[in-house]
C-alpha positions as YAML, in Angstrom:
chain: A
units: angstrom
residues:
- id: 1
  name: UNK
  ca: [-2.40, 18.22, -8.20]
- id: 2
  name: UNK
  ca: [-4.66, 15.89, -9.83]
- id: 3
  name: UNK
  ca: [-5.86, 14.23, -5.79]
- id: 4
  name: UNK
  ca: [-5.47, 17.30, -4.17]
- id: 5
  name: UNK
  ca: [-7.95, 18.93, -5.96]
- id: 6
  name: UNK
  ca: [-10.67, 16.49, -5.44]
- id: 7
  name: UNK
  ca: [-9.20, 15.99, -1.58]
- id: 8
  name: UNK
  ca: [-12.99, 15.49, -0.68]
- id: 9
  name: UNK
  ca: [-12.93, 12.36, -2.46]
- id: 10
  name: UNK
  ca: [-9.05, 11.07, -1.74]
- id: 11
  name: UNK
  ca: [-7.56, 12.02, 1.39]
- id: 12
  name: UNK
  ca: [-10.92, 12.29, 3.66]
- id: 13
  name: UNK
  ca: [-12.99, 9.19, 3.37]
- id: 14
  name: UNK
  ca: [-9.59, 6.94, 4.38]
- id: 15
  name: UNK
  ca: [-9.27, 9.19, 7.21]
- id: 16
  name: UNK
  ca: [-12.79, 8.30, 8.26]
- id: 17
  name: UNK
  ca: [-12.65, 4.73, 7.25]
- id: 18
  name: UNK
  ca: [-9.37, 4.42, 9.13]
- id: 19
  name: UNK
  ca: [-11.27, 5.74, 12.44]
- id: 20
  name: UNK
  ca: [-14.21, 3.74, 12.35]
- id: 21
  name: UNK
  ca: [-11.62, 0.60, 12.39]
- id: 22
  name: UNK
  ca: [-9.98, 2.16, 15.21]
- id: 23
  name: UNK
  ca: [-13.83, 2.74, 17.01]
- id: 24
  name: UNK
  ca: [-15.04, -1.41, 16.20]
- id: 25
  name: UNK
  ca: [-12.12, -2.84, 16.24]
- id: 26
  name: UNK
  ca: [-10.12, -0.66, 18.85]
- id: 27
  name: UNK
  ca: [-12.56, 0.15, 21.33]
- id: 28
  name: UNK
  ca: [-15.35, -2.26, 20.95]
- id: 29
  name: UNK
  ca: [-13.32, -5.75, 20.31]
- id: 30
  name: UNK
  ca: [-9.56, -4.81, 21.15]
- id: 31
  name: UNK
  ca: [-11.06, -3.84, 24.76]
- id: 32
  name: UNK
  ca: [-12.05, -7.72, 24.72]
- id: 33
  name: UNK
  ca: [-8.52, -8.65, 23.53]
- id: 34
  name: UNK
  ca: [-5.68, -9.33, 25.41]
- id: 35
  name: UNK
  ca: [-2.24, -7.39, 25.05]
- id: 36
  name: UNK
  ca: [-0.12, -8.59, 22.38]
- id: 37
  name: UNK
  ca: [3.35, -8.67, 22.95]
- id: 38
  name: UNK
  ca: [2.94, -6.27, 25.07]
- id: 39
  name: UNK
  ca: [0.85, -4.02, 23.54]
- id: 40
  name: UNK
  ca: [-2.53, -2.88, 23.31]
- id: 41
  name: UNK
  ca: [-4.82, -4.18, 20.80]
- id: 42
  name: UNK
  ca: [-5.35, -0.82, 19.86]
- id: 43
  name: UNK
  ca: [-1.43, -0.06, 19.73]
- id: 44
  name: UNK
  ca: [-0.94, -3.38, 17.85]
- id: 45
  name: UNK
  ca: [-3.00, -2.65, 14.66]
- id: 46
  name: UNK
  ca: [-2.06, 1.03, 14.43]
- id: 47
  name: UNK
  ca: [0.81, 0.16, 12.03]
- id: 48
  name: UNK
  ca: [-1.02, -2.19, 9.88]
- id: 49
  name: UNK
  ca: [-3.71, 0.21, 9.42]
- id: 50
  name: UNK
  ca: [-1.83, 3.27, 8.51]
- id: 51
  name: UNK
  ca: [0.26, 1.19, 5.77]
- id: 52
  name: UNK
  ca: [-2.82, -0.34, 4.34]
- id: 53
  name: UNK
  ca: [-4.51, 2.88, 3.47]
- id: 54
  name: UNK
  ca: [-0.78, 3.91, 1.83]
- id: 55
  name: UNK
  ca: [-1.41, 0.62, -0.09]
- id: 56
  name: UNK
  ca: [-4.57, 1.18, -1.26]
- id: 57
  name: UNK
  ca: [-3.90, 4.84, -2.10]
- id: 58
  name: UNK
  ca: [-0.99, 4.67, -3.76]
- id: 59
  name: UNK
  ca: [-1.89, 1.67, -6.14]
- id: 60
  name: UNK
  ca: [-5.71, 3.25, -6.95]
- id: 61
  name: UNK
  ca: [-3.88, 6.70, -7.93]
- id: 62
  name: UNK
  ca: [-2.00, 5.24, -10.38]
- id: 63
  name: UNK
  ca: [-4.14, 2.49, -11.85]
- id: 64
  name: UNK
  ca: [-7.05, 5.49, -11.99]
- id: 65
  name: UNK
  ca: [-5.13, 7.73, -13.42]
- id: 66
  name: UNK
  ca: [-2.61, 5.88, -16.14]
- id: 67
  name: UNK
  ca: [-6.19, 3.94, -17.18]
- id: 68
  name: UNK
  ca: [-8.15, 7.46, -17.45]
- id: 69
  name: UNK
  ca: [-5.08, 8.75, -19.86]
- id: 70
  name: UNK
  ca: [-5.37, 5.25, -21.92]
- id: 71
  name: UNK
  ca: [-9.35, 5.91, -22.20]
- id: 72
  name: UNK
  ca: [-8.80, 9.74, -23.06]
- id: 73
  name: UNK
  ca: [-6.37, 9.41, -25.84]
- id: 74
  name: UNK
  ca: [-3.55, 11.40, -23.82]
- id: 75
  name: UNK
  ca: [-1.53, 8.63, -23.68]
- id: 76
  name: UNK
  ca: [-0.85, 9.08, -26.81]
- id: 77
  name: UNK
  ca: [0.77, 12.49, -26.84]
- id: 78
  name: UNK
  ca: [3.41, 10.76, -24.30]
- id: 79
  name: UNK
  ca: [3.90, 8.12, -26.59]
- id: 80
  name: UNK
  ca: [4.81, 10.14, -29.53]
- id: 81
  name: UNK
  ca: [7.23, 12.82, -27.71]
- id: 82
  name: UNK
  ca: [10.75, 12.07, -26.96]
- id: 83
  name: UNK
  ca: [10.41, 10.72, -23.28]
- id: 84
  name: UNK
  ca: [11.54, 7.98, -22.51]
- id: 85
  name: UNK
  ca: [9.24, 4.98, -21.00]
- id: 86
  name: UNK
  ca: [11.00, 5.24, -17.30]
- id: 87
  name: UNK
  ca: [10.62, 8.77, -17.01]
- id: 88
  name: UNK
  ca: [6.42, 8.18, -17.92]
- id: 89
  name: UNK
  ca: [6.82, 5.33, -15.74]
- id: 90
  name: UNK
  ca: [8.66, 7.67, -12.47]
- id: 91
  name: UNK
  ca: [6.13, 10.44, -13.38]
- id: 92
  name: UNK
  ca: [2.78, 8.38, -12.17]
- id: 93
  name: UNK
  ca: [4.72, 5.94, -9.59]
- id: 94
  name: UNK
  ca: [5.83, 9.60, -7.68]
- id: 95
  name: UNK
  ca: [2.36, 10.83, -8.23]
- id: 96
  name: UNK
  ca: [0.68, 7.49, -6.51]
- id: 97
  name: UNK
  ca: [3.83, 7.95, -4.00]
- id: 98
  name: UNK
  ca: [2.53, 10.98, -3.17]
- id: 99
  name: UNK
  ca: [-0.85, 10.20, -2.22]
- id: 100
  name: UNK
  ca: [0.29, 7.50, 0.18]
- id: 101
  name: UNK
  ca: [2.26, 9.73, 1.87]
- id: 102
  name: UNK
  ca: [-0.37, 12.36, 1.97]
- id: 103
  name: UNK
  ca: [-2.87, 10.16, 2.89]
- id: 104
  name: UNK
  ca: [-0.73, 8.16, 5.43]
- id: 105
  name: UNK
  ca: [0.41, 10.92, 6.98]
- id: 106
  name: UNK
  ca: [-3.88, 12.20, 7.85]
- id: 107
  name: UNK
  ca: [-4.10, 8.74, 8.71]
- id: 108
  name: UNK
  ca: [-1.24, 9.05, 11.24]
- id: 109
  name: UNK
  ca: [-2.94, 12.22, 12.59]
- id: 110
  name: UNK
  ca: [-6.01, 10.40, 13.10]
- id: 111
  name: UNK
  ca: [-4.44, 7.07, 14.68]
- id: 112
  name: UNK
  ca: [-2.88, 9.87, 17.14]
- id: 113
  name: UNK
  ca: [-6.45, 10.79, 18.72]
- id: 114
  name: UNK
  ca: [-6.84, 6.68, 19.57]
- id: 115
  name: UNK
  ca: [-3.49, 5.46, 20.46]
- id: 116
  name: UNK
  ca: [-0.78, 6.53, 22.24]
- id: 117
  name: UNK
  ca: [1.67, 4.78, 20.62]
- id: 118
  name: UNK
  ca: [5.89, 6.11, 20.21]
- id: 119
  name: UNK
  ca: [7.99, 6.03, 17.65]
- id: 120
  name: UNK
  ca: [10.45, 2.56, 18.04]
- id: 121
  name: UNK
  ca: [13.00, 3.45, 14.77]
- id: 122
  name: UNK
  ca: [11.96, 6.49, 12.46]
- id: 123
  name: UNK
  ca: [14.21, 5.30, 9.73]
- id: 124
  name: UNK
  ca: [12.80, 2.05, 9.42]
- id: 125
  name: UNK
  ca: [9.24, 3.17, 9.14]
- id: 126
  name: UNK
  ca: [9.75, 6.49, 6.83]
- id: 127
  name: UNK
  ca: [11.81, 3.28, 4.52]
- id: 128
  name: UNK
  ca: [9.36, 0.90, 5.03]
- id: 129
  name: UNK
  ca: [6.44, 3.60, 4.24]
- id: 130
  name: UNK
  ca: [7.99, 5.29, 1.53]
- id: 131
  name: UNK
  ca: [9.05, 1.76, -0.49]
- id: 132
  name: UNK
  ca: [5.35, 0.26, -0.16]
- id: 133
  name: UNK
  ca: [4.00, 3.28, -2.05]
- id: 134
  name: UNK
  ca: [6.71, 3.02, -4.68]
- id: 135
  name: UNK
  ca: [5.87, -0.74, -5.17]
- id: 136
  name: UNK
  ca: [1.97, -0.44, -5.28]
- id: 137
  name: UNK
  ca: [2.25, 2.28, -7.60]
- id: 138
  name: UNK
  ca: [4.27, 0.02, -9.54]
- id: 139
  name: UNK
  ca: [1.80, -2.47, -9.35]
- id: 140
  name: UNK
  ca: [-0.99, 0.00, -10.14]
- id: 141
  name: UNK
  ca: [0.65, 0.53, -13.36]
- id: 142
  name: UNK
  ca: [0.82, -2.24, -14.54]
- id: 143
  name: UNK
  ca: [-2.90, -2.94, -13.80]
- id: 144
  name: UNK
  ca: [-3.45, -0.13, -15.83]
- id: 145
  name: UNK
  ca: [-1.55, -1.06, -18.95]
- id: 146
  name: UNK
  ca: [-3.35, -4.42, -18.86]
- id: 147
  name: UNK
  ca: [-6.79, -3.21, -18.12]
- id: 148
  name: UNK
  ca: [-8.84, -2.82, -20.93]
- id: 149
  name: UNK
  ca: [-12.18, -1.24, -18.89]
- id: 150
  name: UNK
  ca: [-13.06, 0.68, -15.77]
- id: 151
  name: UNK
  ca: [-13.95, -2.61, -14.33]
- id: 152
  name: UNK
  ca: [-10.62, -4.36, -15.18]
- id: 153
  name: UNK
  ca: [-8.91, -1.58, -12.67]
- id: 154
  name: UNK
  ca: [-11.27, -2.89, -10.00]
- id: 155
  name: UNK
  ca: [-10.66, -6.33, -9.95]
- id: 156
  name: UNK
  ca: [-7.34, -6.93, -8.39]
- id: 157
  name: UNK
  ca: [-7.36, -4.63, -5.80]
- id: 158
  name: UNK
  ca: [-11.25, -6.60, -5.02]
- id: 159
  name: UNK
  ca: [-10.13, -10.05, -5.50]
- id: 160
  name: UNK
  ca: [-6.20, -9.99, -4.51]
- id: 161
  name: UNK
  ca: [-5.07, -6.79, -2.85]
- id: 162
  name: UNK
  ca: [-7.44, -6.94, -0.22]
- id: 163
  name: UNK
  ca: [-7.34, -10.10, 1.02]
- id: 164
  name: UNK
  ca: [-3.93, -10.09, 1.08]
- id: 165
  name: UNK
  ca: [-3.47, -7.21, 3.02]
- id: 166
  name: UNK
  ca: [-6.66, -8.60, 5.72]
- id: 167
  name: UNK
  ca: [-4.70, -11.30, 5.79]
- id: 168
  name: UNK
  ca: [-1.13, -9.72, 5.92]
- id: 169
  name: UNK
  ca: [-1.12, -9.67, 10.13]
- id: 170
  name: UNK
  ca: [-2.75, -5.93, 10.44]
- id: 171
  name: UNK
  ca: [-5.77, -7.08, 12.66]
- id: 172
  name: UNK
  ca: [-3.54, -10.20, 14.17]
- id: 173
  name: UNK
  ca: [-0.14, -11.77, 15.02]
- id: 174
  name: UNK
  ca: [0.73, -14.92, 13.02]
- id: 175
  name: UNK
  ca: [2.29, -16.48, 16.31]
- id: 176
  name: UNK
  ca: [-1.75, -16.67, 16.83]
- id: 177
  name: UNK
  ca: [-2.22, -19.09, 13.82]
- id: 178
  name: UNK
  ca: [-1.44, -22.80, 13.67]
- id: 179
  name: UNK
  ca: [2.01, -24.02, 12.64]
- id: 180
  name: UNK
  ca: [0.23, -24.77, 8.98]
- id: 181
  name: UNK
  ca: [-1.28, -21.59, 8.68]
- id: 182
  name: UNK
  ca: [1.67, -19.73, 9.73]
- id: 183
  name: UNK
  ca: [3.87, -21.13, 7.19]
- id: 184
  name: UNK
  ca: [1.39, -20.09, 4.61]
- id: 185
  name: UNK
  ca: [1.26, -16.35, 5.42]
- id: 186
  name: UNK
  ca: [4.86, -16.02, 4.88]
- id: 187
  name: UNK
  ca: [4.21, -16.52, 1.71]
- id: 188
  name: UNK
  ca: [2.32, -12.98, 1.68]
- id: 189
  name: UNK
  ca: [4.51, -10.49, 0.50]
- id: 190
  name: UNK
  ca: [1.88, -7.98, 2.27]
- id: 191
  name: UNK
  ca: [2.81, -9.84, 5.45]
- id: 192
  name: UNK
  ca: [6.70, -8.46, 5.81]
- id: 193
  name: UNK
  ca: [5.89, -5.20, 4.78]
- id: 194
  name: UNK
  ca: [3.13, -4.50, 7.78]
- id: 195
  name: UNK
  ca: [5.53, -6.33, 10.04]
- id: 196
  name: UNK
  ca: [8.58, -4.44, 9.31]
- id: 197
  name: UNK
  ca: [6.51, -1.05, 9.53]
- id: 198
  name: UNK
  ca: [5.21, -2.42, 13.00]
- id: 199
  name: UNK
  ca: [8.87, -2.72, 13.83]
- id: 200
  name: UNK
  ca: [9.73, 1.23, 13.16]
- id: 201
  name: UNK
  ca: [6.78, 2.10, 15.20]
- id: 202
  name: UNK
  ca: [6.45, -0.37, 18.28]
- id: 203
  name: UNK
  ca: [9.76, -2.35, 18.23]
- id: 204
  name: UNK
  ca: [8.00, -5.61, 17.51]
- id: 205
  name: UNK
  ca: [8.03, -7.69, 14.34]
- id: 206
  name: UNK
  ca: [6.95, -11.42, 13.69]
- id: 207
  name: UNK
  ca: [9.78, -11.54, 10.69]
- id: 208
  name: UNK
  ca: [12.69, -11.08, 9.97]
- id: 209
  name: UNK
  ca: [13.79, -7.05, 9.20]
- id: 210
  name: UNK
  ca: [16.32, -7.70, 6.51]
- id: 211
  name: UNK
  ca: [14.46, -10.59, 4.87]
- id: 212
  name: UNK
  ca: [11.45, -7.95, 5.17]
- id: 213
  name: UNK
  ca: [13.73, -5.03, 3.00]
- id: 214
  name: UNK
  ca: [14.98, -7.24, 0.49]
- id: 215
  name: UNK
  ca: [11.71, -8.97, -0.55]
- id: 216
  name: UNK
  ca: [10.35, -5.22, -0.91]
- id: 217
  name: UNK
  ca: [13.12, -4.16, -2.78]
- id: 218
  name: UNK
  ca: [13.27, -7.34, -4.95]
- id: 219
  name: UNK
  ca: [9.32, -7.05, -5.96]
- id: 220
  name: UNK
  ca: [10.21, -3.00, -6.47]
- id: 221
  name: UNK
  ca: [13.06, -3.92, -8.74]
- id: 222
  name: UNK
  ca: [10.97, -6.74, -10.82]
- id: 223
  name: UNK
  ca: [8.04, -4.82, -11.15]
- id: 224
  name: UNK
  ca: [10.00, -1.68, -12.51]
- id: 225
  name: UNK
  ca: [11.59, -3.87, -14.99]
- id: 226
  name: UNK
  ca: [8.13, -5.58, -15.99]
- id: 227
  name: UNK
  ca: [7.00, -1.98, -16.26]
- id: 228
  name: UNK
  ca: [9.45, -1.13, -18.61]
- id: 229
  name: UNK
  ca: [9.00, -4.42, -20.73]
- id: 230
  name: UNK
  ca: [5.48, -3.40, -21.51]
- id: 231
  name: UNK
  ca: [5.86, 0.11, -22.25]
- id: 232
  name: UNK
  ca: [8.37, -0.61, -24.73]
- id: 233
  name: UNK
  ca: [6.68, -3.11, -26.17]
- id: 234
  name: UNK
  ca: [3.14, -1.32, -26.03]
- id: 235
  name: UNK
  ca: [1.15, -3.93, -24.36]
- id: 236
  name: UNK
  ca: [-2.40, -2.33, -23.63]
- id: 237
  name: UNK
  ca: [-1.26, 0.70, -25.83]
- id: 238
  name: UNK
  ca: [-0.38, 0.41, -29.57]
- id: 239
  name: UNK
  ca: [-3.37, -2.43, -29.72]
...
């Protein structure tokens, strides 16, 4: 409830940011670009783009909105009723879950009017889509219980979300990088995750699919159990 009713400001402007990539990058450049693996430049980022704006949307719901109930004082009517820390913590991960989807899903709609791209494995990609919202809004939290300012929530998506995910293979295929360089972006979790959603959609992938689950699942896991640690122990709260 709390993005729908400001939709204006949530679920439109990535919808229009998502098309002007498609419009530069697409059409202008990709029409310069060769196929790659045997797609379309076009086709080839499709995947990357629709998971980054899941990224993005899911971690600034809940780092927003868990930081504007720290500011406000709510947070403290949680704190003192009888629920416990992972049902606070499942509360704002499904709400940032939600507006990935949401927003993913426009963003979809819109990447339909440019490409013409197929479905490769539907399970794979709902999987893939649905567990990178759970683990940015995981991630979003805990920004939140650190953050002790509006411009505390700002400075990891700035400074490491984003380049991580420009550098996680949307606009590119690592087989395009030296050998050095390669080896370094495996080392971006960011990397797996827009490869193994490629893979649902187009049927192509530059890493390994299971490797690509189980670090998602792994970081989901650790950063649940993180979350919990500082809830219970108040970190960012009880100061």
């Amino acid at each position: 409830m709390r993005f729908i009713r400001i939709w204006i400001q949530t679920v439109i402007p990535p919808a229009i940011t998502t098309a002007l990539y498609f419009v530069i990058f697409g059409e202008l450049i990709g029409s310069q670009i060769s196929d790659i693996n045997g797609y379309s430049y076009m086709d080839y980022i499709v995947p990357g783009l629709i998971l980054m704006a899941v990224i993005t949307n899911a971690y600034g719901n809940v780092v927003s909105s868990f930081y504007s109930a720290k500011f406000q004082k709510s947070i403290e009517e949680l704190l003192v009723s009888p629920v416990p820390n992972y049902l606070i913590i499942s509360g704002y991960v499904s709400g940032g879950v939600a507006r990935g989807l949401v927003v993913g899903f426009v963003v979809t709609l819109v990447a339909m009017f440019f490409s013409d791209f197929h479905v490769h494995n539907i399970f794979v990609a709902l999987a893939v889509f649905v567990l990178t919202a759970v683990l940015f809004s995981l991630a979003g939290f805990i920004n939140a219980v650190y953050a002790k300012s509006f411009d505390d929530i700002t400075i990891i998506p700035t400074f490491v979300l984003t380049p991580l995910t420009y550098l996680g293979g949307i606009f590119y295929s690592i087989e395009m990088l030296p050998e050095f360089w390669q080896k370094v972006s495996l080392l971006n979790p960011i990397l797996y995750m827009i490869n193994s959603f490629r893979y649902g959609l187009l049927g192509i992938t530059d890493t390994d699919l299971i490797s690509a689950f189980a670090i998602i699942i792994l970081f989901i896991i650790g950063l649940f159990c993180f979350a919990i640690f500082l809830l219970n122990r108040g970190t960012g709260i009880k100061q």
